[in-house]
C-alpha positions as CSV (number, residue, x, y, z in Angstrom):
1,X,-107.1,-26.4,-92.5
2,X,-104.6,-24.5,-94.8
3,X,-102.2,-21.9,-93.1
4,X,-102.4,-18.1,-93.8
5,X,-99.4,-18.5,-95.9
6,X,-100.7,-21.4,-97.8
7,X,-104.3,-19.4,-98.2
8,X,-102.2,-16.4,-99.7
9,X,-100.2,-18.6,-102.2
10,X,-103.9,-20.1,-103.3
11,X,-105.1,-17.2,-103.8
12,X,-102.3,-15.7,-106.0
13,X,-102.1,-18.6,-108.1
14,X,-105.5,-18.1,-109.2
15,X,-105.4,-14.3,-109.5
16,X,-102.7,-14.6,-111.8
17,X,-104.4,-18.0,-113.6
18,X,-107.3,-15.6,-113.9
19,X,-105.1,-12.9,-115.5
20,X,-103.1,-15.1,-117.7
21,X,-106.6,-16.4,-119.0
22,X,-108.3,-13.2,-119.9
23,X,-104.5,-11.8,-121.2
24,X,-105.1,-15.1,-123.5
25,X,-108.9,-14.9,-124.4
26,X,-108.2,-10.7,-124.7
27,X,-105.6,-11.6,-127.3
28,X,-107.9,-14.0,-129.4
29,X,-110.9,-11.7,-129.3
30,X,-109.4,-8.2,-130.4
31,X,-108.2,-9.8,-133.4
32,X,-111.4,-9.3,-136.1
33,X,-112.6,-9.9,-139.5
34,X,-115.0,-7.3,-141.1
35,X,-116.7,-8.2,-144.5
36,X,-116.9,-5.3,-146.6
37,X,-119.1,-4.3,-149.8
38,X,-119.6,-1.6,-151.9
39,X,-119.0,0.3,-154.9
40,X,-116.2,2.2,-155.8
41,X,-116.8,5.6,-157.9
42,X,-113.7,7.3,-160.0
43,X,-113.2,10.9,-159.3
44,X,-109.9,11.9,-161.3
45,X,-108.7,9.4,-163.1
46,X,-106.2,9.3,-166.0
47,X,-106.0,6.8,-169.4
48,X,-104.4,4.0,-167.3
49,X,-107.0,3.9,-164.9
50,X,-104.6,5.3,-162.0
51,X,-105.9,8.1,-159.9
52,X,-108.5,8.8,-157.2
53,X,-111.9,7.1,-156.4
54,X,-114.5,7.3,-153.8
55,X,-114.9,4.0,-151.7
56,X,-119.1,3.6,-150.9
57,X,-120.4,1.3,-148.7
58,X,-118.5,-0.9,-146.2
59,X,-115.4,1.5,-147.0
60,X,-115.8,4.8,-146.8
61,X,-112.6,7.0,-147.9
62,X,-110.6,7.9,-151.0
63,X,-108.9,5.2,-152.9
64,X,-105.8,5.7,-155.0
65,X,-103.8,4.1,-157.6
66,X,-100.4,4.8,-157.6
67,X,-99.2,3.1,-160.3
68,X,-100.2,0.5,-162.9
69,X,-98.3,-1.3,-165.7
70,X,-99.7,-3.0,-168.1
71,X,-98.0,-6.4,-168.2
72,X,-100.1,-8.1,-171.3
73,X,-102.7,-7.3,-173.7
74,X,-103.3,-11.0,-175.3
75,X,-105.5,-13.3,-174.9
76,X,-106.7,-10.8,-172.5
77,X,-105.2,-7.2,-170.9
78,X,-103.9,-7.3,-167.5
79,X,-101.7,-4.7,-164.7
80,X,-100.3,-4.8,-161.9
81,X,-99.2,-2.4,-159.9
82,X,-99.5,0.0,-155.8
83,X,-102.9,1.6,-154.4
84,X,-103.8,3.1,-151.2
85,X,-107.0,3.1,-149.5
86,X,-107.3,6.0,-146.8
87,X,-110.6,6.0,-144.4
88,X,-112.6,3.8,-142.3
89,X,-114.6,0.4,-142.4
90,X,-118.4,2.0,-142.0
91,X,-119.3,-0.4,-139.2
92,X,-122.3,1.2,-138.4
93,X,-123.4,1.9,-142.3
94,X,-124.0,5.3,-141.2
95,X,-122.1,6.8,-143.9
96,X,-119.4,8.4,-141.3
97,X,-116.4,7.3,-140.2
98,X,-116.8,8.5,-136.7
99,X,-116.1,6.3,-134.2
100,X,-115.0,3.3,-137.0
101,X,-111.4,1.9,-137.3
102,X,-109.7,4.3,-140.1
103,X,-106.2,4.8,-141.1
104,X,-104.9,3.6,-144.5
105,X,-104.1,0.3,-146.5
106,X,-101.5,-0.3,-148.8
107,X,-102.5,-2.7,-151.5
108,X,-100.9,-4.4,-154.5
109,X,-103.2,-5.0,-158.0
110,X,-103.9,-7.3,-160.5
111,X,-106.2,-6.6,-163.0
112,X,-107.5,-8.4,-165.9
113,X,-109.8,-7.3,-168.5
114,X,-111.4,-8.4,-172.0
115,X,-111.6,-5.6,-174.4
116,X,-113.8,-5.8,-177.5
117,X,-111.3,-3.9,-179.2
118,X,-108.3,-0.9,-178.5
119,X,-110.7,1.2,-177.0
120,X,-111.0,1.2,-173.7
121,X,-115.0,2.3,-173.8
122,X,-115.4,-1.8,-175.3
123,X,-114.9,-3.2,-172.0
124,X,-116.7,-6.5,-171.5
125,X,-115.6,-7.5,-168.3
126,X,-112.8,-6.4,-165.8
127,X,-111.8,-7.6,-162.6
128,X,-108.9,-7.2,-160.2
129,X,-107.3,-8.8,-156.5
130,X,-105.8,-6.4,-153.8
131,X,-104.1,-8.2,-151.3
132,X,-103.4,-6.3,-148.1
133,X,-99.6,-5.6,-147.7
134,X,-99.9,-2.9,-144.9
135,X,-101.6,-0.6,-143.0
136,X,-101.5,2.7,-140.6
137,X,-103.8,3.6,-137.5
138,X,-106.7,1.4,-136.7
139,X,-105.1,-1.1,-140.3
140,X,-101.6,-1.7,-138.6
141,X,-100.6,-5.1,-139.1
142,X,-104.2,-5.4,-141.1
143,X,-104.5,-8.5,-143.1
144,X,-107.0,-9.0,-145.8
145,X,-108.0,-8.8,-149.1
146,X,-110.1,-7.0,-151.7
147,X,-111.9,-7.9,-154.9
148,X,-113.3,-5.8,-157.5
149,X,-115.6,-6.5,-160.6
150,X,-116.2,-3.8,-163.5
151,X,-119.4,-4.3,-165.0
152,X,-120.3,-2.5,-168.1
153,X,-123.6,-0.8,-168.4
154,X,-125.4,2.0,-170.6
155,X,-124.3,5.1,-168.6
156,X,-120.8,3.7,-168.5
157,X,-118.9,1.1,-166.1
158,X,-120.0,0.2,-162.5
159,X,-117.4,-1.2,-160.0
160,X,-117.9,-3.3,-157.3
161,X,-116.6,-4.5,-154.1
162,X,-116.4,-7.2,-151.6
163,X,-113.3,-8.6,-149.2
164,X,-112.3,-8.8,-146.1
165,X,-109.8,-7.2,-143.7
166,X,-108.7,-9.1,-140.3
167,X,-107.8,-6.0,-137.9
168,X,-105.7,-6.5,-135.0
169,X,-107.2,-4.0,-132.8
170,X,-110.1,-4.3,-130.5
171,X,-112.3,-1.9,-132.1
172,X,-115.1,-5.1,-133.6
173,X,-117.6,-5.1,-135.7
174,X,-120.5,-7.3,-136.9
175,X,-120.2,-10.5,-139.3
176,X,-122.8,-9.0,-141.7
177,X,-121.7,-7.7,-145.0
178,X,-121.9,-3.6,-145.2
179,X,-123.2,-2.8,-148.5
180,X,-123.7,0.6,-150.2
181,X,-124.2,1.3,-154.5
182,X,-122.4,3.7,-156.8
183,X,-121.0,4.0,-160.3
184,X,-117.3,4.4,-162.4
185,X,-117.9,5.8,-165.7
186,X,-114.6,3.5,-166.8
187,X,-113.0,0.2,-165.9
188,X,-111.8,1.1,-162.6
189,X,-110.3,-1.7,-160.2
């Protein structure tokens, strides 16, 4: 038969095992991926294809270019440059941000594009990576990235989106992809 003392020291070895597990298993789970899709609309956007757009579908928010320099325009044109995505990921597709993780996303950009000639209206194909490089709010210490795909079409271009972003918070969301459908009127990654 085991002492009072001996009972006591059982018991708060596995209290605190039981504590150090869930502290453990806590860690693992808040840490979560969300799949995003959608389209991504321009709102005011200049020559170089930096300014605003609207984010639709698993984003919902504005996105911005902050800069982009061009950095070749044979065989094909690419840039490079900053952007910065303020909103949420719309878990819920509910078109609201309430409830959602939100804050902003600092991205880099690479973009590549075929021309059929100067004009930027003879785009036949464009498409860009945006790695994550930080985060505010519920996107601290976010990891991810982002992929975009400018499709030309008779009432102009259409941009699309899918990535993901690995959030260290615990707010979680579903595996599925969260999809919504808009249009850019110009190449707009």
């Amino acid at each position: 038969m085991l002492s009072t003392k001996a009972k006591r020291t059982t018991r708060a070895a596995a209290l605190l095992a039981g504590v150090v597990a869930t502290v453990a298993l806590t860690g693992v789970a808040e840490a979560r991926t969300h799949r995003v899709a959608g389209k991504q609309v321009a709102i005011n956007v200049d020559a170089t294809g930096a300014g605003q757009y609207k984010m639709r579908g698993g984003l919902r928010g504005m996105w911005t270019i902050n800069e982009l320099n061009e950095v070749s325009t044979s065989p094909y044109y690419e840039a490079q440059g900053t952007e910065l995505f303020k909103g949420c990921i719309d878990r819920r597709r509910d078109r609201s941000c309430k409830g959602d993780p939100s804050g902003t996303l600092s991205f880099t950009i690479r973009y590549w594009a075929l021309f059929g000639s100067a004009d930027p209206e003879s785009l036949v194909w464009g498409a860009c990576w945006h790695p994550v490089v930080a985060g505010t709010g519920d996107f601290r210490d976010a990891q991810g990235v982002m992929m975009m795909v400018d499709s030309p079409t008779r009432s102009g271009v259409k941009t699309g989106y899918i990535g993901t972003l690995t959030l260290a918070g615990a707010r979680a969301s579903s595996s599925r992809v969260v999809k919504a459908s808009g249009a850019v009127p110009r190449p707009g990654c």
